[in-house]
C-alpha positions in Angstrom: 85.7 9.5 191.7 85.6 11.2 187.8 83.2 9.7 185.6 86.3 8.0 183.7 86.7 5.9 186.5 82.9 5.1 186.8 83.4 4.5 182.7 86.4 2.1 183.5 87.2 1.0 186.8 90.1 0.0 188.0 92.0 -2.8 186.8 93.4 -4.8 189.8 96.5 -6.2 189.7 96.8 -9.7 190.1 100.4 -10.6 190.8 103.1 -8.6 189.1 102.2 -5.7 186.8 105.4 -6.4 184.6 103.3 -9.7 183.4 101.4 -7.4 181.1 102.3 -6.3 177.7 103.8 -2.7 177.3 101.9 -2.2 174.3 98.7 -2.7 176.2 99.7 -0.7 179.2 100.4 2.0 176.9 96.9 2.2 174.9 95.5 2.3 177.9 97.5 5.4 179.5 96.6 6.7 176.2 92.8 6.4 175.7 92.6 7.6 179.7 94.3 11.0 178.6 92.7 11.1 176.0 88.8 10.9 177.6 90.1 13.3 180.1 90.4 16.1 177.4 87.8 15.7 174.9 84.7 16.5 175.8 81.7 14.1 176.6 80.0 13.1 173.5 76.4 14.4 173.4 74.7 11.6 171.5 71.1 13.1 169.4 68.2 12.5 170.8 65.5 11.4 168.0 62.2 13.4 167.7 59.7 11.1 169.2 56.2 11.1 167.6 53.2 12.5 169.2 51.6 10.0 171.0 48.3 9.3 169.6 46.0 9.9 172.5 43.1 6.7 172.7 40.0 7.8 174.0 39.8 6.9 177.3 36.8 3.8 178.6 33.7 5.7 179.8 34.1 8.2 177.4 31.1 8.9 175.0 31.5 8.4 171.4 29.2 10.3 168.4 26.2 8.8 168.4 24.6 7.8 165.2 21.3 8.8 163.6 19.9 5.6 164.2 20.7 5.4 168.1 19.5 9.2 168.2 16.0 8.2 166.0 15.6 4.9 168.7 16.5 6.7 171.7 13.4 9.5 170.8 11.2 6.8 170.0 11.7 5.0 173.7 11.0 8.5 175.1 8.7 9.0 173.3 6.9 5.2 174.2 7.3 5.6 177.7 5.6 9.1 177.6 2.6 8.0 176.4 2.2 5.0 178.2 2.4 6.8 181.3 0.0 9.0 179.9 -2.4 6.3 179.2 -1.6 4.9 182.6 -2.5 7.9 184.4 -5.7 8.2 182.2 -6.6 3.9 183.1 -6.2 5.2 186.9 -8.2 8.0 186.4 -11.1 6.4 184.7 -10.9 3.3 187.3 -11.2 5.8 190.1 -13.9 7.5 188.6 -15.9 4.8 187.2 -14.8 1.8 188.4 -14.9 2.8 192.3 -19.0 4.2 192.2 -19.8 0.7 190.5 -17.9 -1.0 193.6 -19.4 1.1 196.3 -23.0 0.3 194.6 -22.7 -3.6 194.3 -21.1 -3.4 198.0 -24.2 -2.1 198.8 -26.6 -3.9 196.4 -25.0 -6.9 198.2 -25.6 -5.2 201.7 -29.0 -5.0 200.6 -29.8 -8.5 199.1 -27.9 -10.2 202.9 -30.4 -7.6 204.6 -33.2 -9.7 202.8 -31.8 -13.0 202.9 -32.1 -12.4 206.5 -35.1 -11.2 206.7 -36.7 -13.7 204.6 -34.5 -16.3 206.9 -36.1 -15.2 209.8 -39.8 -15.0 208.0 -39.5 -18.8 207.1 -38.6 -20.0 210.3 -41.9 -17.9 211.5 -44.0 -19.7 209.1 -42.1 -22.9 209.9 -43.2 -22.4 213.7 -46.5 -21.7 212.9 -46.3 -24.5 210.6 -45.6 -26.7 213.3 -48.5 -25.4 215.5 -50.9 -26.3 212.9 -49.5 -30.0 212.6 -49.9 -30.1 215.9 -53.5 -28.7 216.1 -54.5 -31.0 213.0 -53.2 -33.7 215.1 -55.4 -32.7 218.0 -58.5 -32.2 215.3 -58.1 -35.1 213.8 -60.5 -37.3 216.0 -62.6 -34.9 215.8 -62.3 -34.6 211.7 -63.1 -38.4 212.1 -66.1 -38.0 213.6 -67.1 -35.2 211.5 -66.7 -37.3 208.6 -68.5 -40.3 210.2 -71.4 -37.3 210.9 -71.7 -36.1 207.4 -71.9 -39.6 206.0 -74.5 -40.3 208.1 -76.7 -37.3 207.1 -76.1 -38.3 203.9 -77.7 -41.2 204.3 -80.6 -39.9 206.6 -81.3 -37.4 203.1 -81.5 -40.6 201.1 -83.6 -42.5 202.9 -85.9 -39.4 203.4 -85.6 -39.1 199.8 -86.9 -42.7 199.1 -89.4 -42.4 201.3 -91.0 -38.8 200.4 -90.9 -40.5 196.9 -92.5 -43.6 197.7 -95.0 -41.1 199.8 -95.8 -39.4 196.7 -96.6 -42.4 194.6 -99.1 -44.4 196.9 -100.9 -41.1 197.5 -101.4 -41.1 193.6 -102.2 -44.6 193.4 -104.9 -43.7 195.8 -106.4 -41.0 193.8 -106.4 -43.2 190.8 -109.0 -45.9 192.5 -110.4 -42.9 193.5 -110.8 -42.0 190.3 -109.7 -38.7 190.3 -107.0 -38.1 188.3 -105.8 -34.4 188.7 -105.7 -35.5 192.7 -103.6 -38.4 191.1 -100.8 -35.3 189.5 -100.9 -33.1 192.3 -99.4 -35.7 194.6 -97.3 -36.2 192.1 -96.3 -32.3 191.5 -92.7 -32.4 193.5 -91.5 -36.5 192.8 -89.6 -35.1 189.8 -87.6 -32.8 192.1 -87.5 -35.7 195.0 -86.4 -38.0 192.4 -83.2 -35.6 191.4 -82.4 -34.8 194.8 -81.5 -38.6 195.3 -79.6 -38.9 192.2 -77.4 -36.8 193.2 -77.4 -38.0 197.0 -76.1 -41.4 195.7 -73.0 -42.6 194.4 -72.1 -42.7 190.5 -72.6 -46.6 190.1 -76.5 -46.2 191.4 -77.8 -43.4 189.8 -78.9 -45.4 186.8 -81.9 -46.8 188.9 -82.9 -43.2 189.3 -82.7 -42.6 185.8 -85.3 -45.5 185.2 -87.2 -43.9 188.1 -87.7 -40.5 186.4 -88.4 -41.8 183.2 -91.4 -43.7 184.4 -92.6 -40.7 186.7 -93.0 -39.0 183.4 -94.3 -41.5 181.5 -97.1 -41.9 184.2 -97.5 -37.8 183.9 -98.6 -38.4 180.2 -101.1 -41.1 181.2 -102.8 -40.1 184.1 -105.7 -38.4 182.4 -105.8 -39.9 179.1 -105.2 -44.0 180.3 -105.2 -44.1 184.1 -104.6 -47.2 183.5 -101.4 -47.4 182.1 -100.5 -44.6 184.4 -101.7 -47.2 187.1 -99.2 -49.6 186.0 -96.1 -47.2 185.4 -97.0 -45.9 189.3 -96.9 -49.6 190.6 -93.4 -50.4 188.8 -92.0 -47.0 190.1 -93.4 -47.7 193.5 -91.4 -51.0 193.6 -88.5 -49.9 192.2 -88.2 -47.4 195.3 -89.0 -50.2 197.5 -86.1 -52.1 196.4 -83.6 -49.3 196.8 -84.7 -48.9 200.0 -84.4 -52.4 200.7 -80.8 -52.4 198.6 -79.3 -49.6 201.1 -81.0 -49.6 204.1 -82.0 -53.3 204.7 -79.9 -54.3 207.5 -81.6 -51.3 209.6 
């Protein structure tokens, strides 16, 4: 098949072909010899611009001063801080580690002590314990050791009262005698008698020594010049003995 008959394909033929016009039949014998001898057109072909090539996605662009300048300073940021990060290590592993180690075994030290002073106070506790308990096995005997002591006391003041009272009739005696410097050496150690039981007694009797001693001196002063009077001062002192003795040891 020609290309004329691709161009224009057959006409089919309904029916009679002498229904057609001759003026048509013949244009169209016509034109048919005509396309077989010319030659094929050749239609121009336009110039077609240059396709402007787009840059593709991915592709890097120029970058600009700016990004440039930013881009140096984050270098430039995350240099140093590892730099300073490497340098906090470093000074944490060199001083920070020894200070560990020593309050690891500061605190080593102190629980050593804890523990021994743990175990110390529950020595002293249990020796604690045992002196209760020995207390509590004394303490009868602490009675009666009390009871003892009370009752020499009482044996010195009533030796006291009567070494006084001694003293005084023996110068009483010397006085009817007449002999007064008999009269003061029998009266040479009252003074010291008389002090001894002050301080023997409790705090509420002493004032009745007090009025002892100050007519023992009083008698002193007397005794040669006015026997006397020193007579007297010896009977009131003698008296007042015998009523302290009567006062605490009456009932005996």
């Amino acid at each position: 098949m020609t290309k004329q008959e691709n161009e224009f394909p057959p006409i089919e033929m309904s029916g009679d072909e002498s229904s057609l016009p001759k003026a048509e039949i013949a244009s169209l014998t016509a034109f048919a010899e005509a396309s077989e001898s010319s030659p094929e057109p050749v239609v121009p072909v336009e110039e077609i611009p240059p396709e402007v090539s787009e840059p593709e996605e991915g592709a890097p662009k120029d970058e600009s001063k700016a990004r440039r300048f930013f881009r140096m300073l984050l270098r430039w940021t995350l240099g140093l801080l590892i730099v300073f990060g490497v340098g906090f290590l470093t000074a944490v592993y060199t001083l920070y580690r020894p200070e560990v180690q020593l309050n690891r075994e500061l605190q080593n030290q102190l629980q050593s002590q804890q523990q021994a002073a743990e175990q110390q106070v529950a020595e002293l506790e249990s020796q604690i314990g045992e002196l209760e308990a020995q207390v509590d096995d004394l303490s009868p005997l602490a009675a009666e050791n009390e009871e003892l002591l009370a009752a020499q006391v009482e044996f010195e003041v009533h030796i006291s009262i009567l070494d006084a009272r001694m003293d005084v009739s023996n110068a009483l005696l010397a006085l009817a005698m007449d002999d007064p410097a008999k009269a003061r050496v029998s009266l040479d150690r009252t003074g010291e008698t008389l002090a001894n039981l002050s301080s023997l007694l409790p705090a509420d009797q002493r004032g009745m020594v007090t009025s002892m001693e100050q007519r023992l001196e009083l008698a002193l002063t007397e005794i040669e010049a006015d026997p006397y009077a020193a007579k007297s001062d010896l009977d009131v002192l003698a008296k007042s003995l015998l009523e302290l003795e009567d006062s605490l040891f009456g009932s005996l």
